[in-house]
C-alpha positions in Angstrom: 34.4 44.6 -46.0 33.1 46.9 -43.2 36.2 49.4 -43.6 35.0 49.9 -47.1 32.2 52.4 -47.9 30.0 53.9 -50.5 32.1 57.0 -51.6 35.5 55.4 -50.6 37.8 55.9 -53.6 39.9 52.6 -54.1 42.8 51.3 -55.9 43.7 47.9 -56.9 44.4 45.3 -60.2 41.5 44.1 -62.6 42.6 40.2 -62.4 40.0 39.0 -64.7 37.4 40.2 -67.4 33.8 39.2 -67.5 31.4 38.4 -70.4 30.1 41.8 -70.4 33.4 43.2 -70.4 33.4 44.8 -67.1 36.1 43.1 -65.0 36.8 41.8 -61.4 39.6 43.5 -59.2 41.9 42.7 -56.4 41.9 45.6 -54.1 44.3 47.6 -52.3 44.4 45.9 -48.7 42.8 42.7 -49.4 44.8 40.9 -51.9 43.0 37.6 -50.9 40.4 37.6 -53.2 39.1 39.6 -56.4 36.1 41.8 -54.0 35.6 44.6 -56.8 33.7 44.6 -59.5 33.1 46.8 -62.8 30.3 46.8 -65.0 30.5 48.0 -68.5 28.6 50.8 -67.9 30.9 52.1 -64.9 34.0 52.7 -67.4 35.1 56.3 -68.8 32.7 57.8 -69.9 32.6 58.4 -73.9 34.6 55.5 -73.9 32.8 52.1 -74.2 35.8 50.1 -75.7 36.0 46.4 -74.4 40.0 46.7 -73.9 39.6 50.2 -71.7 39.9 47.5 -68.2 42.9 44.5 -68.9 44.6 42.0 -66.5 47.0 43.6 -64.6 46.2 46.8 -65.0 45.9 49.0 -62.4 42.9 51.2 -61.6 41.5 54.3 -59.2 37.8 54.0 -58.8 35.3 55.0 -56.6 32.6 52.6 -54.4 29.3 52.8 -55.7 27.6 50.0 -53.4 28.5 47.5 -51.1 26.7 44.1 -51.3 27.9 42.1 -47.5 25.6 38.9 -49.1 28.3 38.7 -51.9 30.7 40.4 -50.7 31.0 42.7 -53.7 32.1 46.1 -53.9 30.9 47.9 -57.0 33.4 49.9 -57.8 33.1 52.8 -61.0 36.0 54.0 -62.9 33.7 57.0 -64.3 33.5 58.4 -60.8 37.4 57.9 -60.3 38.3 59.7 -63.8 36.0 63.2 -63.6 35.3 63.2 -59.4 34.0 67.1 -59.5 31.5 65.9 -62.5 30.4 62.9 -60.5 30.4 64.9 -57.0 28.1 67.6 -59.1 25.7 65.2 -60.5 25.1 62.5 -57.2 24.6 65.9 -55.0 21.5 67.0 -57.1 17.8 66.2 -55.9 14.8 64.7 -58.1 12.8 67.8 -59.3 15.6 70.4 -58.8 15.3 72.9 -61.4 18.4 73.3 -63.5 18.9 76.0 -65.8 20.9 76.3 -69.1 21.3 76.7 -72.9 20.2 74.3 -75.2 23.9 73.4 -76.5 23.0 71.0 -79.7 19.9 68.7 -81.0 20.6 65.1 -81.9 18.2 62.6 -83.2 18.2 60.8 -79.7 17.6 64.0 -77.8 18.8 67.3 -76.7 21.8 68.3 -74.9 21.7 71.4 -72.6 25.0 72.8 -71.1 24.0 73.8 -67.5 24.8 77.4 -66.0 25.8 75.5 -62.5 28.4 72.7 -61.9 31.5 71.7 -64.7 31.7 71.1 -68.1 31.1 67.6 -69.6 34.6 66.1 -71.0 32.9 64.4 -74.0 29.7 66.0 -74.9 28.5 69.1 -75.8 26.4 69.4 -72.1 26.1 68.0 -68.8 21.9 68.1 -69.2 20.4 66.0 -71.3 16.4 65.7 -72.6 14.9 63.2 -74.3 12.4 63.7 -77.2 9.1 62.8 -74.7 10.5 65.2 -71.9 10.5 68.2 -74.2 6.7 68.8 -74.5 3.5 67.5 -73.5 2.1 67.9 -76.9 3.2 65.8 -79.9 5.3 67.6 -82.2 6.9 66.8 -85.6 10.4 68.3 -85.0 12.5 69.3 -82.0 12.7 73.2 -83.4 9.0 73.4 -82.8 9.9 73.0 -79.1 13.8 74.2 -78.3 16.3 76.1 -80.8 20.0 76.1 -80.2 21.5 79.0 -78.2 17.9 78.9 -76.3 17.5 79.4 -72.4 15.5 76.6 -70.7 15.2 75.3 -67.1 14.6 71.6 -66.8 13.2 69.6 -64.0 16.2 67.3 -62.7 15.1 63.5 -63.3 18.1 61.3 -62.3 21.7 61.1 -62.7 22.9 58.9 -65.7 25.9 57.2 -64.3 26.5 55.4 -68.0 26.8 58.8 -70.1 27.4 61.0 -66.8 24.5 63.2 -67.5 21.7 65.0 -65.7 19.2 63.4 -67.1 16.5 66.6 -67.1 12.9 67.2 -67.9 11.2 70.8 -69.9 7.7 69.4 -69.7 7.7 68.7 -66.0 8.4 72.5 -65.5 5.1 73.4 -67.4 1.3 72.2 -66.7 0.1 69.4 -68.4 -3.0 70.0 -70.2 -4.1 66.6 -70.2 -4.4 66.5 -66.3 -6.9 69.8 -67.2 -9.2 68.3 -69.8 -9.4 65.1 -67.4 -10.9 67.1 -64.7 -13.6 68.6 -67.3 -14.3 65.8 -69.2 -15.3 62.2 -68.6 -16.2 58.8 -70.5 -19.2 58.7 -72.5 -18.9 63.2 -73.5 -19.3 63.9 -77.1 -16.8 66.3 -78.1 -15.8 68.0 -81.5 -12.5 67.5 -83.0 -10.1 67.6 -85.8 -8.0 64.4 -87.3 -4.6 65.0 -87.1 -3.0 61.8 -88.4 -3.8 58.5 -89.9 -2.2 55.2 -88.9 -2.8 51.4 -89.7 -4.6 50.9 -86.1 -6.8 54.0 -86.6 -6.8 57.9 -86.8 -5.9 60.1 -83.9 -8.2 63.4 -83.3 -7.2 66.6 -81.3 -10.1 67.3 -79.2 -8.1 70.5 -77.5 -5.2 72.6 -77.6 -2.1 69.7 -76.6 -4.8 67.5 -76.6 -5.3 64.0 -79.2 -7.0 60.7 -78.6 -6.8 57.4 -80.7 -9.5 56.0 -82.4 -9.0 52.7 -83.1 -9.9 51.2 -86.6 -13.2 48.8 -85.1 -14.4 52.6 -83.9 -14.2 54.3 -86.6 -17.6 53.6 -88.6 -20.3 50.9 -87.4 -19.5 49.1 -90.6 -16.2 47.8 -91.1 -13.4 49.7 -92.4 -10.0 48.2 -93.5 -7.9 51.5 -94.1 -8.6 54.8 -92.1 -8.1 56.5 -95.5 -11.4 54.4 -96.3 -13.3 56.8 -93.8 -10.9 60.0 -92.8 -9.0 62.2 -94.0 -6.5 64.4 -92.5 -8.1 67.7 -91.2 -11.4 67.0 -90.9 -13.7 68.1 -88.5 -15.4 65.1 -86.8 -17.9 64.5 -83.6 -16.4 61.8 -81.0 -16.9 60.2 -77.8 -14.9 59.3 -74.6 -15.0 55.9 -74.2 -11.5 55.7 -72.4 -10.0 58.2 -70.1 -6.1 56.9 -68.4 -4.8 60.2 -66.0 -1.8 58.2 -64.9 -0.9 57.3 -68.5 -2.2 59.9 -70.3 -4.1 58.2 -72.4 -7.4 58.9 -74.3 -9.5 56.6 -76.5 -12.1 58.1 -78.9 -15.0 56.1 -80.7 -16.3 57.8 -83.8 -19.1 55.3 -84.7 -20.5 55.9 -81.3 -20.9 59.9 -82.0 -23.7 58.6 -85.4 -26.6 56.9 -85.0 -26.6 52.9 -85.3 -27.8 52.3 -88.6 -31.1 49.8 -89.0 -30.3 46.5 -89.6 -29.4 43.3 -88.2 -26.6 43.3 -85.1 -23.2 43.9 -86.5 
C-alpha cells in the first residue's frame, strides 16, 4: 500500500459490484486481494448508468485517497477518462476568481463556460452556479440576475468531482448588504418597510435595498390572525421592529404588533 499514492494513475479488473453500484477492483501489482474501490459518483462523468463498471472489465483510474486503516484505495474513473479537466479543476484554490460567459440557464442553476482551462465533454460549461450563489437579494427569475452570452467572474467554491464542475459563486464577488444593515441596525429599532410577499407562516417586509425580514404569523397583529391576507397585503407600507438579528445566517426577524400600541384589555 505504501508504493501507491494520491495522484497515482492505476490499472486493474473490477471483480465485484457493490450495492451502490460502484465496484471493487484487483489492481495491477497486487492481485491478492480486491484493494480498489469505486463509488458511483467516481464514474464518467455524464454517465451515471449502473452497467458503466462490470466483472472483468478492465479499467484506468486515478487514486483519490488512500485509507492504510482499510487498506482501501479510492480510486476515480472520472479522473482517468478527462485527466487535463480533472488536473484543471483539483489545481484551483477556494476564492479564486474565475471568469467567463454565462453559457445556458437551467432550472437547477447556471452554467458558465470559463475563459481559462478545457472545455467540459458533456455540459455546456466547466463553471457552475447555483440559484443562492447568484445574488444576495431574492429574485423571481434568473434573467433578473445573469443573461446568456453575459460576462461574469465567480468566486471559486469547490471542485465537484460528481459532475466535474467548478462549482463557482457571483454573490461572493459583490458586498453583501445584509452584513451593512447589521452594522447600523440592532434588535429592538423600529424601521419602515414595504411587504413584499405573503406566506402561510407570515409575511416578509423589505426594510432596505437587498434587504427582507420575516414576520412570523403570532407577530403580525396583537390579536390573532389565521391568514396573513387577514392583516397584509402585498405592497403596503408598514412600521416594524427588530426583534432577531442572525449575521452568520443572514437572517432577520420582524414583529409588526410590536411597532402599535398594545391594545387595553386583559393579557393576550
Amino acid at each position: 500500500m505504501a508504493s501507491i499514492d494520491i495522484g497515482d494513475l492505476c490499472g486493474g479488473v473490477v471483480t465485484g459490484i457493490t450495492r451502490s453500484h460502484g465496484a471493487r477492483v484487483t489492481l495491477d501489482g497486487f492481485p491478492t486481494k480486491a484493494l480498489g474501490s469505486v463509488g458511483p459518483l467516481d464514474l464518467p462523468w455524464g454517465d451515471a448508468r449502473p452497467d458503466t463498471l462490470e466483472v472483468g472489465r478492465r479499467i484506468t483510474a486515478e487514486v483519490t485517497a488512500v485509507d492504510l486503516d482499510e487498506c482501501v484505495v479510492r480510486l476515480s474513473v472520472a479522473a482517468a477518462a478527462h485527466p487535463e479537466l480533472w488536473a484543471f479543476l483539483k489545481g484551483l484554490e477556494r476564492d479564486a476568481i474565475l471568469s467567463g460567459t454565462i453559457a445556458a440557464i437551467e432550472s437547477f442553476g447556471v452554467f458558465v463556460a470559463l475563459d481559462d482551462g478545457p472545455a467540459h465533454p458533456v455540459f455546456p460549461g466547466v463553471g457552475f452556479i447555483t440559484y443562492p450563489e447568484l445574488a444576495w437579494q431574492h429574485f423571481e427569475a434568473v434573467e433578473e440576475v445573469v443573461r446568456i452570452g453575459q460576462r461574469v467572474s465567480c468566486a471559486f467554491l469547490q471542485f465537484d468531482t460528481w459532475n466535474g464542475e467548478a462549482r463557482l459563486s457571483l454573490r461572493a464577488t459583490q458586498p453583501d448588504p445584509f452584513q451593512d444593515f447589521a452594522a447600523d441596525n440592532e434588535v429592538g429599532l423600529t424601521l419602515p418597510g414595504e411587504v413584499t410577499r405573503l406566506i402561510p407562516f407570515g409575511a416578509f417586509v423589505r426594510v432596505a435595498e437587498g434587504i427582507e425580514g420575516l414576520v412570523p404569523l403570532e407577530e403580525l397583529a396583537w390579536a390573532s390572525v389565521e391568514k396573513p391576507e387577514d392583516v397584509l397585503r402585498v405592497g403596503a407600507d408598514v412600521l416594524v421592529v427588530i426583534t432577531g438579528l442572525d449575521r452568520e445566517r443572514r437572517r432577520l426577524l420582524l414583529s409588526l404588533r410590536r411597532a402599535s400600541p398594545r391594545p387595553a384589555g386583559p393579557d393576550r
